[in-house]
N, CA, C and O atoms as a GROMACS GRO file, in nm:
protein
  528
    1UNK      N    1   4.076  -9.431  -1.028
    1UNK     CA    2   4.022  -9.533  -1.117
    1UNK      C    3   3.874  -9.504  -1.144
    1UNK      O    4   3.802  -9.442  -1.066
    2UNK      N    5   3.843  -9.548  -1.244
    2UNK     CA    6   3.666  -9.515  -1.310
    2UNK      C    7   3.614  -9.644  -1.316
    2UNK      O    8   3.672  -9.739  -1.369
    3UNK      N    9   3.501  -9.647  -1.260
    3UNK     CA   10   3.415  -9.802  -1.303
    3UNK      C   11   3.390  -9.757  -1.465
    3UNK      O   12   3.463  -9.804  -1.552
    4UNK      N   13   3.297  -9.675  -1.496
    4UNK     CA   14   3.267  -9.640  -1.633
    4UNK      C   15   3.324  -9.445  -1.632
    4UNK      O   16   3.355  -9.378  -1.533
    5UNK      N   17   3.320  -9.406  -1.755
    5UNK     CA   18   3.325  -9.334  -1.773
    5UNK      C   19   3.220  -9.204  -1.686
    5UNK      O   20   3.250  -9.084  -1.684
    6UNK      N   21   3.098  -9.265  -1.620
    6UNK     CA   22   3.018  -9.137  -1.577
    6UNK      C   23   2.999  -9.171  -1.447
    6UNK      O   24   2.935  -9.108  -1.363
    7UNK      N   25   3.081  -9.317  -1.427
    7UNK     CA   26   3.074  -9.358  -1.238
    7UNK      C   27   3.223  -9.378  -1.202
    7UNK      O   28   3.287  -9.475  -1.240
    8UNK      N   29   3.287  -9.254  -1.106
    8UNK     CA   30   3.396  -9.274  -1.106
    8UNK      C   31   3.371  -9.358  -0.953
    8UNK      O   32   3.269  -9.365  -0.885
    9UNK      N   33   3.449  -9.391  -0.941
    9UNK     CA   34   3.487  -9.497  -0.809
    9UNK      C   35   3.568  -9.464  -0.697
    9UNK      O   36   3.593  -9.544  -0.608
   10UNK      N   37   3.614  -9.334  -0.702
   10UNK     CA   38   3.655  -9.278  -0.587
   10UNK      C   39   3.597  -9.210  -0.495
   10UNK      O   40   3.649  -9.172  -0.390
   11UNK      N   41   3.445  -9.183  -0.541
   11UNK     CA   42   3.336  -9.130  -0.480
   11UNK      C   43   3.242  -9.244  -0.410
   11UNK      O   44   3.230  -9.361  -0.449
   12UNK      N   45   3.188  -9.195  -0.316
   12UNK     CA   46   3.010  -9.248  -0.269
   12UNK      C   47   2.891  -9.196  -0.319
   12UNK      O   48   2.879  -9.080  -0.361
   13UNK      N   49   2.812  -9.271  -0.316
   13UNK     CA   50   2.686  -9.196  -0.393
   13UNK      C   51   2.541  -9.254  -0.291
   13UNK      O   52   2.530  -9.346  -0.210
   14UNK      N   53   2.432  -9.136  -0.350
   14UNK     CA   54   2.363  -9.172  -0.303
   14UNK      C   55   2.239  -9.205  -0.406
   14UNK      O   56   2.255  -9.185  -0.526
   15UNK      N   57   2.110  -9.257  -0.353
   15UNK     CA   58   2.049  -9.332  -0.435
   15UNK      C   59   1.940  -9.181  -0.472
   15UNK      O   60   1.843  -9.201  -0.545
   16UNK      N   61   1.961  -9.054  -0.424
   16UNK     CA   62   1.958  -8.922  -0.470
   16UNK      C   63   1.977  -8.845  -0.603
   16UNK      O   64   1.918  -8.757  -0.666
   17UNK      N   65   2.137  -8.954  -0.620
   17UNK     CA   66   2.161  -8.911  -0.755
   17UNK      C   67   2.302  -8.782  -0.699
   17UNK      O   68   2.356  -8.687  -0.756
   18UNK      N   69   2.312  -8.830  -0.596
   18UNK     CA   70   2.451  -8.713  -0.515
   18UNK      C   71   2.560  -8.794  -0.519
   18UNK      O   72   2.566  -8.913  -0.490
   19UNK      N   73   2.637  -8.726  -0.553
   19UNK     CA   74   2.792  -8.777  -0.542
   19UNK      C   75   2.873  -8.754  -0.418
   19UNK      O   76   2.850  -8.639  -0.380
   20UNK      N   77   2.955  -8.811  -0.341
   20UNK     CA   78   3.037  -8.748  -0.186
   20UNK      C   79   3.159  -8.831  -0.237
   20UNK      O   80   3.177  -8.937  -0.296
   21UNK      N   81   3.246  -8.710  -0.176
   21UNK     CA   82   3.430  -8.727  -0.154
   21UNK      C   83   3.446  -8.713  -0.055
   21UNK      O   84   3.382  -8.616  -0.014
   22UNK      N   85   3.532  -8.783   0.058
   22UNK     CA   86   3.576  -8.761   0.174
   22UNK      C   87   3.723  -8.755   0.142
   22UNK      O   88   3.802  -8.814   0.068
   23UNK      N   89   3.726  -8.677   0.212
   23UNK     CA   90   3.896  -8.639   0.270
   23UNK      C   91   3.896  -8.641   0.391
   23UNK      O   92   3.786  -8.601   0.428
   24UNK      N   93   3.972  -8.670   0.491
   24UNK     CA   94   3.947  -8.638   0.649
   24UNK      C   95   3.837  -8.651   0.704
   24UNK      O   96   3.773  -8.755   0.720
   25UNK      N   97   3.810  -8.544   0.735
   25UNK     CA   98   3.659  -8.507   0.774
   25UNK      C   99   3.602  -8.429   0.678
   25UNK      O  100   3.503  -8.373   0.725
   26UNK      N  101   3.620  -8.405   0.577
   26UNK     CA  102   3.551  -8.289   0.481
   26UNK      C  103   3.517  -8.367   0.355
   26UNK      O  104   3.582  -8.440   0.280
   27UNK      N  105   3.377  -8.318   0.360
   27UNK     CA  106   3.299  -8.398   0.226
   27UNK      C  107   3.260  -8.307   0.129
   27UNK      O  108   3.188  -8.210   0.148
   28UNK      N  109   3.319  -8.347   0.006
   28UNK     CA  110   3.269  -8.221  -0.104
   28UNK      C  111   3.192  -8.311  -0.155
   28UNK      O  112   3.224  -8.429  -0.167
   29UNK      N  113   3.073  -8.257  -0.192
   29UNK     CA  114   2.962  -8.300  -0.237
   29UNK      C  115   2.918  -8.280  -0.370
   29UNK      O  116   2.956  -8.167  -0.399
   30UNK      N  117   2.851  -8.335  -0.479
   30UNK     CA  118   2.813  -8.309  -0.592
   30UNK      C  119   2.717  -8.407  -0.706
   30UNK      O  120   2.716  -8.530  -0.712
   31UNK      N  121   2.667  -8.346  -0.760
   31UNK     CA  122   2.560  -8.399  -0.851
   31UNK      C  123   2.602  -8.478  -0.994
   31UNK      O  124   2.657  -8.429  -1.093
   32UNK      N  125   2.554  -8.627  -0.970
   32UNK     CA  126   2.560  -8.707  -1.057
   32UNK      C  127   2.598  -8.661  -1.212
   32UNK      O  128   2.565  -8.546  -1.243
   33UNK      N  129   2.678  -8.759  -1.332
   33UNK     CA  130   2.667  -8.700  -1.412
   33UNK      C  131   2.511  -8.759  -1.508
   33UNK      O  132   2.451  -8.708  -1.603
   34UNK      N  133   2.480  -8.924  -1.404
   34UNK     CA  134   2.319  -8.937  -1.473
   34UNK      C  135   2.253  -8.822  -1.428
   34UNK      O  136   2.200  -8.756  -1.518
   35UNK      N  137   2.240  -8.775  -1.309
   35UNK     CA  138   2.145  -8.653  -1.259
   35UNK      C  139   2.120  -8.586  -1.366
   35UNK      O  140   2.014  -8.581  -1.428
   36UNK      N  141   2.292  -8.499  -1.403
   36UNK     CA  142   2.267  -8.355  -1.456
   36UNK      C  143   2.223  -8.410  -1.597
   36UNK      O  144   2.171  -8.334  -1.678
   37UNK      N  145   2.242  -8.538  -1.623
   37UNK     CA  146   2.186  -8.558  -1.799
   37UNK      C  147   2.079  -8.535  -1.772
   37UNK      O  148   2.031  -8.433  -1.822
   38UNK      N  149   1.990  -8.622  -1.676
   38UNK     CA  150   1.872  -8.606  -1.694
   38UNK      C  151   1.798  -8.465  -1.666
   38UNK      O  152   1.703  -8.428  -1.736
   39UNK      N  153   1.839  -8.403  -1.576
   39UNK     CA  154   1.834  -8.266  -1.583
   39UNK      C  155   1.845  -8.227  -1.685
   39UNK      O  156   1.725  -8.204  -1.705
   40UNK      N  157   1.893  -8.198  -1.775
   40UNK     CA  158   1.948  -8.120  -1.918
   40UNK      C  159   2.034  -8.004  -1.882
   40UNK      O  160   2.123  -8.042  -1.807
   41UNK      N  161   2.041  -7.847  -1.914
   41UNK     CA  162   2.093  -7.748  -1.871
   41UNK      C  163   2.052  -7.706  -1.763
   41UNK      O  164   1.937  -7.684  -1.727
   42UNK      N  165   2.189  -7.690  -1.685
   42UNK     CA  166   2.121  -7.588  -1.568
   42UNK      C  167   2.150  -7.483  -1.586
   42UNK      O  168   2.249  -7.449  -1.651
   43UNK      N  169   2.048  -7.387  -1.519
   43UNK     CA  170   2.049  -7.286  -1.488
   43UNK      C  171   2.071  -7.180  -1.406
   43UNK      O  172   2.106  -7.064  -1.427
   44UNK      N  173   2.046  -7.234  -1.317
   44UNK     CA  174   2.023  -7.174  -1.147
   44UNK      C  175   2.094  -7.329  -1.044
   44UNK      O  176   2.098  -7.451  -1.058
   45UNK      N  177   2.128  -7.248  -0.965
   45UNK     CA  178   2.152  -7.318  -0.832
   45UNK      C  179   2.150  -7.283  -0.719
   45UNK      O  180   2.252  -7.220  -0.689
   46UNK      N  181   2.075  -7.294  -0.637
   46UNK     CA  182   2.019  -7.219  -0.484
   46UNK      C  183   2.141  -7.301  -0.366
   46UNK      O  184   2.130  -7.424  -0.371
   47UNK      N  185   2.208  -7.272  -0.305
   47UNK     CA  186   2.317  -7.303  -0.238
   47UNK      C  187   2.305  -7.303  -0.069
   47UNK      O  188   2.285  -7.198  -0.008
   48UNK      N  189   2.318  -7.422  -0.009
   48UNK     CA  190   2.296  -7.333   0.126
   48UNK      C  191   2.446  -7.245   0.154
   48UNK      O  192   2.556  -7.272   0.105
   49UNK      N  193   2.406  -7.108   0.269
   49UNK     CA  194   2.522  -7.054   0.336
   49UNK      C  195   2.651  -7.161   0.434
   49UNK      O  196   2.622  -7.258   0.503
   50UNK      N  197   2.771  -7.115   0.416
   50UNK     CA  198   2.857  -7.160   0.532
   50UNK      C  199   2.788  -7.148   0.645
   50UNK      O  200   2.706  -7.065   0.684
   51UNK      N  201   2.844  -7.259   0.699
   51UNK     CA  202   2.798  -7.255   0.878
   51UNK      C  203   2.646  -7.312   0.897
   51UNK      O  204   2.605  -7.302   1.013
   52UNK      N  205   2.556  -7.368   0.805
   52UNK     CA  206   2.458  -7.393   0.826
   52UNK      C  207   2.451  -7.579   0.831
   52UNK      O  208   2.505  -7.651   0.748
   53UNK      N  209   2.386  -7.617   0.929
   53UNK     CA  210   2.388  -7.757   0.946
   53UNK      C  211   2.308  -7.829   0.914
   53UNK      O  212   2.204  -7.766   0.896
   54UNK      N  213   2.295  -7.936   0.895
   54UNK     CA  214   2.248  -8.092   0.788
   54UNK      C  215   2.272  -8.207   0.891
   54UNK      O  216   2.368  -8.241   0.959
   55UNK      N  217   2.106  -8.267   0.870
   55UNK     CA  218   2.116  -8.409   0.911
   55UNK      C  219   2.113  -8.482   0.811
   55UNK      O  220   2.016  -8.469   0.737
   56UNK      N  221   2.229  -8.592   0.775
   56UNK     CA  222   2.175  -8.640   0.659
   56UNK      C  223   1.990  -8.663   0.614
   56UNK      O  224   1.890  -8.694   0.679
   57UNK      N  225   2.017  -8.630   0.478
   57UNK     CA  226   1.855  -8.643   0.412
   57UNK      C  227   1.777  -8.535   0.442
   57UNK      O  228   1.659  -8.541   0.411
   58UNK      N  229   1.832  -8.409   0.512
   58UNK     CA  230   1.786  -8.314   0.487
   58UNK      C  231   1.801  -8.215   0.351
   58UNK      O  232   1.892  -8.232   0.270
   59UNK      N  233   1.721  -8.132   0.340
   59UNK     CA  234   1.712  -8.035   0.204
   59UNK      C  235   1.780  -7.943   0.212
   59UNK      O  236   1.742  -7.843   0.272
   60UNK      N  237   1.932  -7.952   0.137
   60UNK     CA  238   1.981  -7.815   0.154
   60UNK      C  239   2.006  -7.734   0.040
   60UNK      O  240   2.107  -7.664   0.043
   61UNK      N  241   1.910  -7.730  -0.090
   61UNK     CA  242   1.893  -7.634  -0.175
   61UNK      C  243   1.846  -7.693  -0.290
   61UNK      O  244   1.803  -7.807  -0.270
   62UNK      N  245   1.838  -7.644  -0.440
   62UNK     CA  246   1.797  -7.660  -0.516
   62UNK      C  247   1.865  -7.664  -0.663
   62UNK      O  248   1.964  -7.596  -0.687
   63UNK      N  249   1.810  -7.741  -0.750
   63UNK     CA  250   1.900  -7.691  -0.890
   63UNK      C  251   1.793  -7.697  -0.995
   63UNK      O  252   1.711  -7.787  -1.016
   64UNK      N  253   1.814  -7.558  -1.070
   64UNK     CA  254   1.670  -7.560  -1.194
   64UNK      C  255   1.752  -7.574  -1.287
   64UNK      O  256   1.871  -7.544  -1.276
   65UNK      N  257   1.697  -7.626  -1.399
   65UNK     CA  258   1.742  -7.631  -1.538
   65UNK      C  259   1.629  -7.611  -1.620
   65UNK      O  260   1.518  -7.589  -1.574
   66UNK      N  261   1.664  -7.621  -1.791
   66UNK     CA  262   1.559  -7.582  -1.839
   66UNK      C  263   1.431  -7.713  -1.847
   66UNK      O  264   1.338  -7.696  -1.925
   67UNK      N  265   1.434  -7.779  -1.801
   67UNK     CA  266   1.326  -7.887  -1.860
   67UNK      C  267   1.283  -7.906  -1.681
   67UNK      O  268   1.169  -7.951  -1.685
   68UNK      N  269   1.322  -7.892  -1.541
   68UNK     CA  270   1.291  -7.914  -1.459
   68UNK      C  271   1.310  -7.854  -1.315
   68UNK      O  272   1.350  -7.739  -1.335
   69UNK      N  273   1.304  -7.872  -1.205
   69UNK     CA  274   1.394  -7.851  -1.096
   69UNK      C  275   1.417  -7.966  -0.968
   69UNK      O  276   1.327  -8.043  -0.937
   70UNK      N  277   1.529  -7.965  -0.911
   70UNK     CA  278   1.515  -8.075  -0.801
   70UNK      C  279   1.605  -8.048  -0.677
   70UNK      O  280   1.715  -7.992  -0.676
   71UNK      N  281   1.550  -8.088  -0.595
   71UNK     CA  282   1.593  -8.061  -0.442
   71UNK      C  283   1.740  -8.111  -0.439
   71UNK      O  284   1.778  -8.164  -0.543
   72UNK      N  285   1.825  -8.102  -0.340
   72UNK     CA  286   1.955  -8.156  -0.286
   72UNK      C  287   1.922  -8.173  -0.177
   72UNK      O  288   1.843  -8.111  -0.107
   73UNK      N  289   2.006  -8.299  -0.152
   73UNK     CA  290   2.010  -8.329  -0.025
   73UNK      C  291   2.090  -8.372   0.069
   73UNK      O  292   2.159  -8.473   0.055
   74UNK      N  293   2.089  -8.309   0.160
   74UNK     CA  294   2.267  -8.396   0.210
   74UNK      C  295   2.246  -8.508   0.224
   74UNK      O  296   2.141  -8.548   0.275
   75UNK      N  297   2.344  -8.587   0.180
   75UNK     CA  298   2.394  -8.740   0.199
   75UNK      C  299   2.477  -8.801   0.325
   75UNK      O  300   2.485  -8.920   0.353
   76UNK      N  301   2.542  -8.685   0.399
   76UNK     CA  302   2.569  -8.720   0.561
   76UNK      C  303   2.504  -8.604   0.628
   76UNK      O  304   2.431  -8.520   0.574
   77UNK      N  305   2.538  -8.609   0.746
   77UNK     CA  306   2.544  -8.474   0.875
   77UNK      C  307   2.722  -8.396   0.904
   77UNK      O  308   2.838  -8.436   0.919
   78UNK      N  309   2.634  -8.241   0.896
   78UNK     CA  310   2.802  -8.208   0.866
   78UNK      C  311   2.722  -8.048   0.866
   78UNK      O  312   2.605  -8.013   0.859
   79UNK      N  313   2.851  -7.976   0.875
   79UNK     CA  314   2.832  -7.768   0.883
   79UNK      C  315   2.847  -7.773   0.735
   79UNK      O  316   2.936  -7.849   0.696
   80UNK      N  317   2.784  -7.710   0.648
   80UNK     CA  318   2.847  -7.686   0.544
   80UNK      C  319   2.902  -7.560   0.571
   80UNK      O  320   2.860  -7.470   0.644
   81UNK      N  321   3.091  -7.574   0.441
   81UNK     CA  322   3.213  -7.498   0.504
   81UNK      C  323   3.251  -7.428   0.390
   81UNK      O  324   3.352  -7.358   0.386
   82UNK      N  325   3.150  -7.450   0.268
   82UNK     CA  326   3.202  -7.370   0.095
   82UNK      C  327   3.083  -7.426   0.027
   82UNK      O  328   3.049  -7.544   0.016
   83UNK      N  329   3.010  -7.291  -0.027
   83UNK     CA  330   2.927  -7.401  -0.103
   83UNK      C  331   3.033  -7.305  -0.266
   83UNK      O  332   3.094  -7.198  -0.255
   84UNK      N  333   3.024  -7.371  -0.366
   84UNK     CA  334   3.109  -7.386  -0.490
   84UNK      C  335   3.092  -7.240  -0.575
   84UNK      O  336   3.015  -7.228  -0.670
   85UNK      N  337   3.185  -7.127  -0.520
   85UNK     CA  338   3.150  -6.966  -0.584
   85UNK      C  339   3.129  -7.002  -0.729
   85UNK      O  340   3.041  -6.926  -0.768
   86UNK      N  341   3.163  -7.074  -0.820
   86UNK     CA  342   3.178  -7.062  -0.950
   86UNK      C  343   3.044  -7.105  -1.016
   86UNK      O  344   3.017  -7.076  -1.133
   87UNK      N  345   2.967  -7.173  -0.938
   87UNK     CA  346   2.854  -7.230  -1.026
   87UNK      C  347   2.748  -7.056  -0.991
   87UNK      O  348   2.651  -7.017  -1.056
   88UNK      N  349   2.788  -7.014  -0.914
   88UNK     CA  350   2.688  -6.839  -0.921
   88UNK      C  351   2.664  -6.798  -1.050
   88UNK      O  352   2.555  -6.771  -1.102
   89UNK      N  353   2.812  -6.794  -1.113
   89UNK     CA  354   2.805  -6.740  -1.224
   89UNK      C  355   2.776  -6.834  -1.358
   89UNK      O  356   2.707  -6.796  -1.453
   90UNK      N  357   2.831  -6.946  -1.352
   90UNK     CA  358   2.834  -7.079  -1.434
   90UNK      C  359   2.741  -7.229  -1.368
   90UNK      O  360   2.794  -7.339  -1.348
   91UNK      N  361   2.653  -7.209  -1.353
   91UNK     CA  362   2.601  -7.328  -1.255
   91UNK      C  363   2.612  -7.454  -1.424
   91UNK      O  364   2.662  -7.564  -1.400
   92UNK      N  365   2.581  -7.436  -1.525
   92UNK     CA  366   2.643  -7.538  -1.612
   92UNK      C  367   2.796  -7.624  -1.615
   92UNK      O  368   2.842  -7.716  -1.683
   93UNK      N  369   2.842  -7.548  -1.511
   93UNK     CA  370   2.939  -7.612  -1.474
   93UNK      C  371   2.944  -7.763  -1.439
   93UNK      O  372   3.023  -7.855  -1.460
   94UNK      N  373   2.809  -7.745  -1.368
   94UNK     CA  374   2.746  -7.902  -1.339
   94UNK      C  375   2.687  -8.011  -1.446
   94UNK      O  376   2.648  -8.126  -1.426
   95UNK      N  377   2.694  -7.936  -1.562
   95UNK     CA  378   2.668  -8.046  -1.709
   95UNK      C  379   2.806  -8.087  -1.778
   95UNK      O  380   2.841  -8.182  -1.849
   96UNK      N  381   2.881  -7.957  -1.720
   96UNK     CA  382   3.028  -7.975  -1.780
   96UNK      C  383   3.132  -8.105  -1.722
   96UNK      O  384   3.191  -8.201  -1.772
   97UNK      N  385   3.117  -8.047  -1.590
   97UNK     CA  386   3.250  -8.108  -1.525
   97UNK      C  387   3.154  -8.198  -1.398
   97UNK      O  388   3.190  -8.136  -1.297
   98UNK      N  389   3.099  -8.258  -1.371
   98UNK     CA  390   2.967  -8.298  -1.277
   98UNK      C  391   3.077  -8.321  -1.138
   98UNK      O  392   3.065  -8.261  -1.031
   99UNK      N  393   3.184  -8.422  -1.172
   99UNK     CA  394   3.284  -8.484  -1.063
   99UNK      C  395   3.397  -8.374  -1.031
   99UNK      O  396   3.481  -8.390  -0.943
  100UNK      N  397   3.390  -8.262  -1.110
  100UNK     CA  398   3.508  -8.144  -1.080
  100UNK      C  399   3.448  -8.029  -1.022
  100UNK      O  400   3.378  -8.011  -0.922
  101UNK      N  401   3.499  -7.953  -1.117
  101UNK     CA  402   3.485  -7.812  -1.115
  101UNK      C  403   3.313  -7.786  -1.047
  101UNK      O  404   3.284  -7.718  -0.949
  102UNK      N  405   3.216  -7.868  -1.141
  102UNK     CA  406   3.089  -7.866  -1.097
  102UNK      C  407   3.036  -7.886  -0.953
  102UNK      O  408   2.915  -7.882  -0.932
  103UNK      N  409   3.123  -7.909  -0.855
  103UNK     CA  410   3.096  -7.973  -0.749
  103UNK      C  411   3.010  -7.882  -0.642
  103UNK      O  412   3.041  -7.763  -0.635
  104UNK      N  413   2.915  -7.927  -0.566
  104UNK     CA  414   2.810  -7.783  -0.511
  104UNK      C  415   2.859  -7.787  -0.386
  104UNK      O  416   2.903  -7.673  -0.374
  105UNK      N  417   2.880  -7.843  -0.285
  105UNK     CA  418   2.927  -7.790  -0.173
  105UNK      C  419   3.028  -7.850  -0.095
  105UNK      O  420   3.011  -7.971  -0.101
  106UNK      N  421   3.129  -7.821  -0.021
  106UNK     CA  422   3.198  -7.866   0.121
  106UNK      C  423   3.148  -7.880   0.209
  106UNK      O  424   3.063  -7.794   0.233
  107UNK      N  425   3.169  -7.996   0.315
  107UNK     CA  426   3.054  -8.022   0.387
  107UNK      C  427   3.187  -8.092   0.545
  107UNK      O  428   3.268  -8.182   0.522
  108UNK      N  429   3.176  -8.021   0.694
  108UNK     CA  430   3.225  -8.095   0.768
  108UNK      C  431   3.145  -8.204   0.854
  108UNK      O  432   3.038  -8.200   0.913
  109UNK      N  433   3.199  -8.260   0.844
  109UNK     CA  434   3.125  -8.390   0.874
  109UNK      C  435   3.110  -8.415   1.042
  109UNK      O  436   3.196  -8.369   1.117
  110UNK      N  437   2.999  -8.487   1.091
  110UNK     CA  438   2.983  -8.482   1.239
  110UNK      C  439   2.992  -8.634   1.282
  110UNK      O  440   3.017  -8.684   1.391
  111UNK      N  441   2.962  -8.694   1.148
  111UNK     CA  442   2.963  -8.870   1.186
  111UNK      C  443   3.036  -8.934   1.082
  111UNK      O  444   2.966  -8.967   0.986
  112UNK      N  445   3.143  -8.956   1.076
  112UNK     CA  446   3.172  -9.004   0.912
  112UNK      C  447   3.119  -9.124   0.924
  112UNK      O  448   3.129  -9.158   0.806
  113UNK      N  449   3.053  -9.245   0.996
  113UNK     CA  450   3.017  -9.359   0.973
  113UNK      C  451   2.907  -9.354   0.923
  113UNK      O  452   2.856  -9.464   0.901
  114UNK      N  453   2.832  -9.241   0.889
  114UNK     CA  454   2.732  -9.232   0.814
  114UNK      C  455   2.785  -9.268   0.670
  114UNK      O  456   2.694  -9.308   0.599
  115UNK      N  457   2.896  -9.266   0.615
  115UNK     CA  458   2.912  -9.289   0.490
  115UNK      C  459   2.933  -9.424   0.456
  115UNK      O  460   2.973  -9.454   0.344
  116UNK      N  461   2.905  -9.519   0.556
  116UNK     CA  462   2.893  -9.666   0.528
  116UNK      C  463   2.724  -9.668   0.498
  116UNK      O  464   2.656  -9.767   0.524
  117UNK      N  465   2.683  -9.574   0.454
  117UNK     CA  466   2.530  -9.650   0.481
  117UNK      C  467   2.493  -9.602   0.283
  117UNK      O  468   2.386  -9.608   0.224
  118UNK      N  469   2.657  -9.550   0.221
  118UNK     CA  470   2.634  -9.474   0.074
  118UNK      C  471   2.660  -9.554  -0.017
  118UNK      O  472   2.688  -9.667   0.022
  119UNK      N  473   2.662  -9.537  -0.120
  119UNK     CA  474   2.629  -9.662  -0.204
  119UNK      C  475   2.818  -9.669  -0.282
  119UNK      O  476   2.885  -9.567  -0.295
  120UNK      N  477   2.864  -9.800  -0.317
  120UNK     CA  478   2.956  -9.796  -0.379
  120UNK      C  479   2.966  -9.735  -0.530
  120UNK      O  480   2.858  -9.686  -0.563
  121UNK      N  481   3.033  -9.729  -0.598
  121UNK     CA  482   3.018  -9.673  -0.748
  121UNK      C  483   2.961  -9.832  -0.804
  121UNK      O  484   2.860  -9.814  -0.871
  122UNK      N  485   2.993  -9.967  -0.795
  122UNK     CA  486   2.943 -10.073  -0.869
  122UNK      C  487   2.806 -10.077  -0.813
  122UNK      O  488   2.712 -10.120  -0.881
  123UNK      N  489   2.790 -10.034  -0.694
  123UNK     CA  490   2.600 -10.035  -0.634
  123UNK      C  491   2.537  -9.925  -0.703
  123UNK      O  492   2.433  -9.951  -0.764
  124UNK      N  493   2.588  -9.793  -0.703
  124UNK     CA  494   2.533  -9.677  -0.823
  124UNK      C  495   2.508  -9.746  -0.956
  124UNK      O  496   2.400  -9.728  -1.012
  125UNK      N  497   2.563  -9.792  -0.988
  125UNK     CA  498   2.558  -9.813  -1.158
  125UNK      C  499   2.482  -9.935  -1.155
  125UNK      O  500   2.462  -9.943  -1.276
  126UNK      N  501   2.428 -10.033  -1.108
  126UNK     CA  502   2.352 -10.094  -1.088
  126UNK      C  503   2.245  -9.997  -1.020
  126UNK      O  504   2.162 -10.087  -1.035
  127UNK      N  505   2.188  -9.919  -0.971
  127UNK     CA  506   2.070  -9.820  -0.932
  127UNK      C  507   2.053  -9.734  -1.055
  127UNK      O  508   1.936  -9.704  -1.079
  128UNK      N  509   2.136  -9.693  -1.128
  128UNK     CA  510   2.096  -9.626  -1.277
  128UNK      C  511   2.066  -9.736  -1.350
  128UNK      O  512   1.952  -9.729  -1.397
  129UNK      N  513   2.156  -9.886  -1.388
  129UNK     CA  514   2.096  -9.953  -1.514
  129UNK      C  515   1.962 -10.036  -1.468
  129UNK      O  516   1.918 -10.129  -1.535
  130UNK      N  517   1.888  -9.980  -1.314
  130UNK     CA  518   1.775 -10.085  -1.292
  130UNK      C  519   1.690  -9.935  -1.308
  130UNK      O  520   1.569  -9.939  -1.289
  131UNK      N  521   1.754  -9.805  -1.343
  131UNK     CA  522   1.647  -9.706  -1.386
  131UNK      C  523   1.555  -9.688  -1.241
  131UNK      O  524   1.432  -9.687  -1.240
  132UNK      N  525   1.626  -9.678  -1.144
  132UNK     CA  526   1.561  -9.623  -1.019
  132UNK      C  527   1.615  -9.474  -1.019
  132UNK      O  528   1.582  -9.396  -0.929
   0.00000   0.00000   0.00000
């Protein structure tokens, strides 16, 4: 189900502008589709390696486009277990498909109760229409 068309509701979000899916224990992670608007095109995407670990709100890479650049950040604690081969070659993938294909990393998770602390899709969309 979709709250709106650019806040789907099967996700968590953070007030980052990051999107999280849980399955199990495995969180695929990914960038807003307000983000990447406001971003414009990307270009580049700096990825962390598998096997490297995150406390939530730490920095684990980057995304440039043409008008800017901005940090990522994890939104829980977790190994990351894939970060997304296809945006290497296509990182616009993330203007394309933001909730799909675009998605930047897999992430195993060490606390999932950290994801009570993420925002619902009706709390997101209220944090974009108050333009935070």
């Amino acid at each position: 189900m979709v709250l709106n068309s650019q806040i789907p509701d099967d996700v968590l979000y953070t007030r980052e502008h990051h999107w999280i899916r849980v399955e199990d224990s495995v969180a695929t992670i990914g960038l807003t589709d307000h983000a990447q608007n406001e971003l414009g095109d990307v270009v580049f995407v700096d990825l962390p390696e598998p096997g490297t670990e995150y406390h939530a709100a730490d920095e684990m890479g980057c995304i440039e486009s043409v008008k800017t650049s901005t940090d990522l950040y994890a939104p829980v604690s977790g190994s990351i277990l894939e970060a997304n081969p296809l945006l290497e070659k296509s990182p616009d993938l993330i203007n394309r498909d933001p909730y799909g294909d675009g998605w930047l990393v897999r992430m195993k998770l060490t606390d999932i109760s950290e994801t009570e602390d993420l925002l619902s899709a009706e709390d997101y969309g209220n944090l974009v229409e108050e333009g935070e």
